[in-house]
C-alpha positions in Angstrom: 2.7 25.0 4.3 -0.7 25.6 3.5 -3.1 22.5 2.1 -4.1 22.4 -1.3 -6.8 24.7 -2.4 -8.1 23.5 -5.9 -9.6 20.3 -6.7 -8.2 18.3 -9.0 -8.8 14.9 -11.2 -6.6 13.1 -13.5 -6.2 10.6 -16.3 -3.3 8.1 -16.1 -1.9 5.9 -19.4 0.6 3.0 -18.5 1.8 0.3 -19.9 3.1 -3.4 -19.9 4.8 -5.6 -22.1 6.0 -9.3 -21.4 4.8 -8.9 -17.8 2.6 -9.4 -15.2 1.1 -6.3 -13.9 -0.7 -7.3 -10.8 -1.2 -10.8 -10.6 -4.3 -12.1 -8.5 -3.4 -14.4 -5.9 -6.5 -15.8 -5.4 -6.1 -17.4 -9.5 -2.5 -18.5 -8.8 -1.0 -15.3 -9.5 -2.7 -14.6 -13.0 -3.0 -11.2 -14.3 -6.3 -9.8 -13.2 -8.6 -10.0 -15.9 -12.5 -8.8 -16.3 -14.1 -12.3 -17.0 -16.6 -10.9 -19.0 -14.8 -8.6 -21.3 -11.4 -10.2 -21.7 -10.2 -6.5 -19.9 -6.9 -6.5 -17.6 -7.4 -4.8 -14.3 -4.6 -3.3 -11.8 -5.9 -2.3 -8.5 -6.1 0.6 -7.0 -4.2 -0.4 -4.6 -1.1 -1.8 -6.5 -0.9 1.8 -8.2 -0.5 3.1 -4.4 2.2 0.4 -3.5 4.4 2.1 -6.0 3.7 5.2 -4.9 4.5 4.8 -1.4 7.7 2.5 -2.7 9.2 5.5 -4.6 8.6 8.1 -1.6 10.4 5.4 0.6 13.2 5.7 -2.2 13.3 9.7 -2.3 12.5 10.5 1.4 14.4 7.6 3.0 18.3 8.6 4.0 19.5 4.9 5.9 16.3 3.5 6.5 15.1 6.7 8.5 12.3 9.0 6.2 12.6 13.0 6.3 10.4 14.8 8.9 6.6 14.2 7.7 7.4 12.0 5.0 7.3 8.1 7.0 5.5 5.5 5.2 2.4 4.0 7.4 1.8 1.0 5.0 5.6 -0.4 4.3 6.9 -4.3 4.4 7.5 -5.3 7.7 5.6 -2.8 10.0 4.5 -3.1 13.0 1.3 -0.7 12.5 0.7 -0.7 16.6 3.9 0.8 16.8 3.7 3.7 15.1 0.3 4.8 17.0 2.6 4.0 20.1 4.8 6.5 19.2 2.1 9.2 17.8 0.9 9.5 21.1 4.6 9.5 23.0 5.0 12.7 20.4 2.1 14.2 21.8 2.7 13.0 25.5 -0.6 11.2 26.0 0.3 8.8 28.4 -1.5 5.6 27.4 -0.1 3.3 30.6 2.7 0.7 30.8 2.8 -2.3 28.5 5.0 -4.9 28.8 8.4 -6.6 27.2 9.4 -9.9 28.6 11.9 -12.3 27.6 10.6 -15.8 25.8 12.8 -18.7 27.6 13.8 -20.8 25.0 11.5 -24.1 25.8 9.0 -21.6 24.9 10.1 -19.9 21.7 8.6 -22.7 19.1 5.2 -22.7 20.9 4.4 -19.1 20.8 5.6 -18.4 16.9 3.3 -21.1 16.2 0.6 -19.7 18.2 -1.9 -17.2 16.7 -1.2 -14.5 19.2 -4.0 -12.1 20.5 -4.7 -8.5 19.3 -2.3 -6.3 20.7 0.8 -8.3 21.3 3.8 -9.6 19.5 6.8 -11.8 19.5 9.9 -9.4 18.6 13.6 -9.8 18.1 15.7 -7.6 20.7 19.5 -6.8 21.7 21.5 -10.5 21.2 18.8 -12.3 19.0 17.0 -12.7 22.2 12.9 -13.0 21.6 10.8 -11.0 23.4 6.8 -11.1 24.1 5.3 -7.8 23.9 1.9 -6.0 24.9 1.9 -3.0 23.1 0.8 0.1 24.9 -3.0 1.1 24.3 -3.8 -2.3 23.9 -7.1 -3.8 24.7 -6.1 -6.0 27.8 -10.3 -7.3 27.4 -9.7 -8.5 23.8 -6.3 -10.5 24.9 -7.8 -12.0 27.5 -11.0 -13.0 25.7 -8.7 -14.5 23.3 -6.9 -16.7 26.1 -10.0 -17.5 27.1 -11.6 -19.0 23.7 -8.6 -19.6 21.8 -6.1 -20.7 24.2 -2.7 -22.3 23.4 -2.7 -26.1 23.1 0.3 -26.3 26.2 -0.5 -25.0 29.6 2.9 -23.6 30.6 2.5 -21.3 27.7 -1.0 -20.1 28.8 0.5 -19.6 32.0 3.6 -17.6 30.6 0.9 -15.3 28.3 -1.3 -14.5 31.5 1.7 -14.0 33.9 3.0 -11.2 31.0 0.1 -9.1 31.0 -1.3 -9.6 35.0 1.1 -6.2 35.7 0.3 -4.5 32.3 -2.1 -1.7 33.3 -2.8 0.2 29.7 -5.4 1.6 28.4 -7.5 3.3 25.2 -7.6 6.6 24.4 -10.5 8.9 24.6 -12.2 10.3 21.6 -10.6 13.9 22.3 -7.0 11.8 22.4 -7.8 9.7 19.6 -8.7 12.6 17.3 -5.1 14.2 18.4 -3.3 10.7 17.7 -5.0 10.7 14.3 -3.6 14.4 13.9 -0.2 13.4 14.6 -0.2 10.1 12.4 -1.0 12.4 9.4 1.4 14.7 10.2 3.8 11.6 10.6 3.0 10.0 7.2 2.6 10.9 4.2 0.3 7.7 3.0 -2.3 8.5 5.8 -2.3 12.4 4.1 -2.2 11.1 0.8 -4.7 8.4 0.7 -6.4 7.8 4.2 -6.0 4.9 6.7 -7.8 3.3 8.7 -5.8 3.1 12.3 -9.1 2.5 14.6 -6.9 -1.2 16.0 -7.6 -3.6 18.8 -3.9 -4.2 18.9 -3.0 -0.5 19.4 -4.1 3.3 20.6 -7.0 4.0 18.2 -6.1 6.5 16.2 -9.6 7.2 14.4 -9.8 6.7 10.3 -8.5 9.3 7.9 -10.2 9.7 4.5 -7.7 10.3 2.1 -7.9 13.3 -0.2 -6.4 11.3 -3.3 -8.8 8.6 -4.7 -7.9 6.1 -7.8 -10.2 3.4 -9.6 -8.9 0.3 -10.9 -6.6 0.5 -13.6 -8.7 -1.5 -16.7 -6.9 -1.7 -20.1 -8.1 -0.2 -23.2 -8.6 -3.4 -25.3 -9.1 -6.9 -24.2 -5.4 -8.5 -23.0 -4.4 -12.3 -23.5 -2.5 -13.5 -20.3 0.7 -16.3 -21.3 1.6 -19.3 -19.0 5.0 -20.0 -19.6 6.6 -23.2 -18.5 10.4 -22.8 -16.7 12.8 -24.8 -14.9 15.7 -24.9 -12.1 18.6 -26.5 -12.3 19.4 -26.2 -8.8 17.7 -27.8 -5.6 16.5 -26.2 -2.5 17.3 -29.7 -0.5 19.1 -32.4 -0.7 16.8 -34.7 -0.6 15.5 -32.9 -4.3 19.2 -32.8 -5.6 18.9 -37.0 -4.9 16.3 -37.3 -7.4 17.9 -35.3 -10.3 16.3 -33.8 -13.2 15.1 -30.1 -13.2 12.4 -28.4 -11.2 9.5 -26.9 -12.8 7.4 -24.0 -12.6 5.2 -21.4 -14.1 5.2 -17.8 -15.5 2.4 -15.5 -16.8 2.3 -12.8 -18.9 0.8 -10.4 -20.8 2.1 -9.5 -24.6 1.1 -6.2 -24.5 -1.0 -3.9 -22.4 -2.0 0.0 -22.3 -4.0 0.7 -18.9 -6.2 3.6 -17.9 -7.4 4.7 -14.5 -8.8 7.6 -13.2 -8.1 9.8 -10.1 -9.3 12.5 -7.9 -8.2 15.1 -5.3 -10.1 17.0 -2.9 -9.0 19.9 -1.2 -11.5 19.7 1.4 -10.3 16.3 2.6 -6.3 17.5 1.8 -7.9 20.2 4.7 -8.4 17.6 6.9 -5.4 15.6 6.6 -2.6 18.3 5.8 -2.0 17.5 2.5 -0.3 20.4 0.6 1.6 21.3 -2.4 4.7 19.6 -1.7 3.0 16.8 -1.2 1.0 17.3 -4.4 4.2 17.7 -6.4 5.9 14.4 -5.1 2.8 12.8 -6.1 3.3 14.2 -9.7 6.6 12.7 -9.3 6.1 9.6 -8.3 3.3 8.9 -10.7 6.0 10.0 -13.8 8.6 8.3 -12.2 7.6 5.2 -10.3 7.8 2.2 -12.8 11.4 3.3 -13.4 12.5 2.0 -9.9 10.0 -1.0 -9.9 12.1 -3.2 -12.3 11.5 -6.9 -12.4 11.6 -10.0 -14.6 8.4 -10.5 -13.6 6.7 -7.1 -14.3 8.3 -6.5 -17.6 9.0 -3.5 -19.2 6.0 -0.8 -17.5 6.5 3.2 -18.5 3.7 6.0 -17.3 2.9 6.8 -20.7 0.4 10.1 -19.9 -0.6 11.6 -17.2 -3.7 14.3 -18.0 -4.6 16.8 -14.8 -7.7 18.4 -14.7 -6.6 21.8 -12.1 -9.8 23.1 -11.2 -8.1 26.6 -10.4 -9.1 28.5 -7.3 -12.2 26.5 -7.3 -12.0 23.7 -4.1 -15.3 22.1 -5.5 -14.7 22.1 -8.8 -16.0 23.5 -12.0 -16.8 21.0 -14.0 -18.0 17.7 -13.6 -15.7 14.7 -13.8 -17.1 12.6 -16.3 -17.1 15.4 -18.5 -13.5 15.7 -18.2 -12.5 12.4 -18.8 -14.6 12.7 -22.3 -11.8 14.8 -23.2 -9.0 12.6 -23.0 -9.0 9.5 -25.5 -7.4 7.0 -27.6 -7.4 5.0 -30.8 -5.3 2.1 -31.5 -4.0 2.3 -34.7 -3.0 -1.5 -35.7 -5.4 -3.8 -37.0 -3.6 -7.0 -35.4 -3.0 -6.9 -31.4 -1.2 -4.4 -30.1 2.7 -5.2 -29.2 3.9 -1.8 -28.4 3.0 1.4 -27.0 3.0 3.2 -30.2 0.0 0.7 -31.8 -2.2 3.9 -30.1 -2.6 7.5 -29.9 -3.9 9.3 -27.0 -5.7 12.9 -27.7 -6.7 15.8 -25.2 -9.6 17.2 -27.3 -9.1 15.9 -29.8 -5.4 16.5 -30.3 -2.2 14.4 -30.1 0.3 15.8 -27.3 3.8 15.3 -27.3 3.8 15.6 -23.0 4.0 13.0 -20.7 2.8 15.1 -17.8 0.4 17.8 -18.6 -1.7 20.1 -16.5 -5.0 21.9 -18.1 -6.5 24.8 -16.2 -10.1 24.9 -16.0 
């Protein structure tokens, strides 16, 4: 199928109500707030997360995604693998790498080491452990590593160095790499969608992809007040808790009542360079209407997509209009004069009208 030929740029509504949105880890898991406007943010990429969570739901048959439709950024990849196997696809032999058995004395030391660039302790056939030099690795970079960050234990240094003396691997060129970085969009549909950067030590360098789908931080429309909530547990993780008795504490944040708005773009010159076409458009669509209704959790509360306003700048892959203009068009008023508690506290006009749609396209 043919990439996307128009240019196009959205307005997204959602909401949240006794919940934490995206809590900041860096403020003990707080909802993100502006500091100087009182504001709640959701990052950009949070918004993706859940994007790429509900193609894994839709694409995914058993664990194993449709042709084209793998996710690049998902919980518990291995990124070096995948460019491993972009460039077995193409049959750009990259050299051997190695797989060797951990002997058990071993195991402990190197799961508590920092491991170089470019290697790995894995689980194989029998819950045996395996060391691992991925293929394309930079052998230079590991052994720098050894060399200024060795292991405290010698046996294990010796272990490390006698794993990679036979590896003979190597990087690709740039005519290879720009192939590998073909293939990886072609693999995935987050590197089409929104870019990647796969340019790794640890792995074949796949180049960077700029992504033809964009999004700013989510801010909300008025000024949010984030709750701590105090909880308990009745039960114990150990028994040496359990022997002191009483009930375990901890906390909870949330936020009463949120609407949040954020802004996206498409280009179709960048959807040229990575393959992105109208199917892919359309499952975007999807997953943007339909995402929050698969991402339930105590903690999140209850989030809806509440609008979704697309700008089509038809047969036009630059656009007609600017995008700041655009956005003038789509606003809201809240119609409460204490804080807002639910979703209908505000209206939402395009031009100055109310809309009944969730999902509407205008044609420029």
């Amino acid at each position: 199928m043919e990439t996307i030929k128009n240019r196009y740029d959205f307005v997204f509504y959602f909401d949240v109500k006794d919940g934490n949105p995206n809590g900041d880890p860096d403020a003990g898991n707080l909802p993100r707030i502006d500091a100087e406007t009182g504001n709640g943010l959701v990052t950009d990429v949070c918004i993706k997360r859940k994007v790429r969570n509900y193609v894994q739901l839709t694409k995914f048959n058993n664990n194993v995604a449709e042709k084209g439709f793998d996710i690049y950024i998902k919980e518990k990849s291995v990124l070096g693998r995948a460019h491993v196997e972009a460039f077995k696809q193409i049959k750009i032999n990259l050299g051997e790498g190695a797989k060797i058995e951990i002997p058990t004395e071993l195991l402990e030391l190197i799961q508590s080491y920092e491991l170089p660039e470019g290697t790995a302790v894995i689980e194989g056939e029998d819950e045996k452990m395996f060391f691992v030099v991925y293929e394309g690795a930079d052998l230079r970079t590991i052994k720098e590593t050894l060399k200024y960050n060795p292991p405290e234990d010698s046996k294990l240094i010796k272990f490390i160095n006698d794993a990679i003396k036979g590896v003979k691997t190597r990087q690709p060129t740039q005519a290879e790499s720009e192939k590998g970085r073909i293939q990886m969009c072609e693999n995935f549909y987050d590197v089409r969608a929104f870019g990647a950067v796969m340019s790794l030590k640890s792995a074949p360098n796949c180049g960077q992809v700029r992504g033809p789908i964009q999004l700013t931080f989510a801010r909300s429309v008025d000024p949010i007040v984030a709750l701590e909530h105090s909880i308990t547990r009745v039960a114990k993780a150990t028994e040496e808790r359990a022997l002191k008795g009483g009930s375990e504490m901890g906390r909870k944040y949330t936020v009463p009542y949120g609407l949040y708005r954020t802004h996206g773009f498409i280009s179709a010159h960048l959807a040229n360079q990575t393959g992105f076409n109208e199917d892919d458009l359309n499952l975007f669509w999807e997953a943007m209407q339909n995402m929050f209704e698969h991402d339930r959790s105590a903690a999140r509360g209850e989030m809806n997509t509440r609008k979704l306003i697309v700008f089509n700048h038809k047969d036009s892959a630059l656009g007609k209009q600017p995008t700041h203009e655009l956005f003038k068009r789509v606003s809201h008023k809240k119609l409460s004069e204490g804080p807002a508690r639910e979703y209908f506290d505000y209206e939402i006009y395009l031009d100055g009208q109310i809309f009944p749609e969730t999902f509407k396209i205008v044609d420029l």
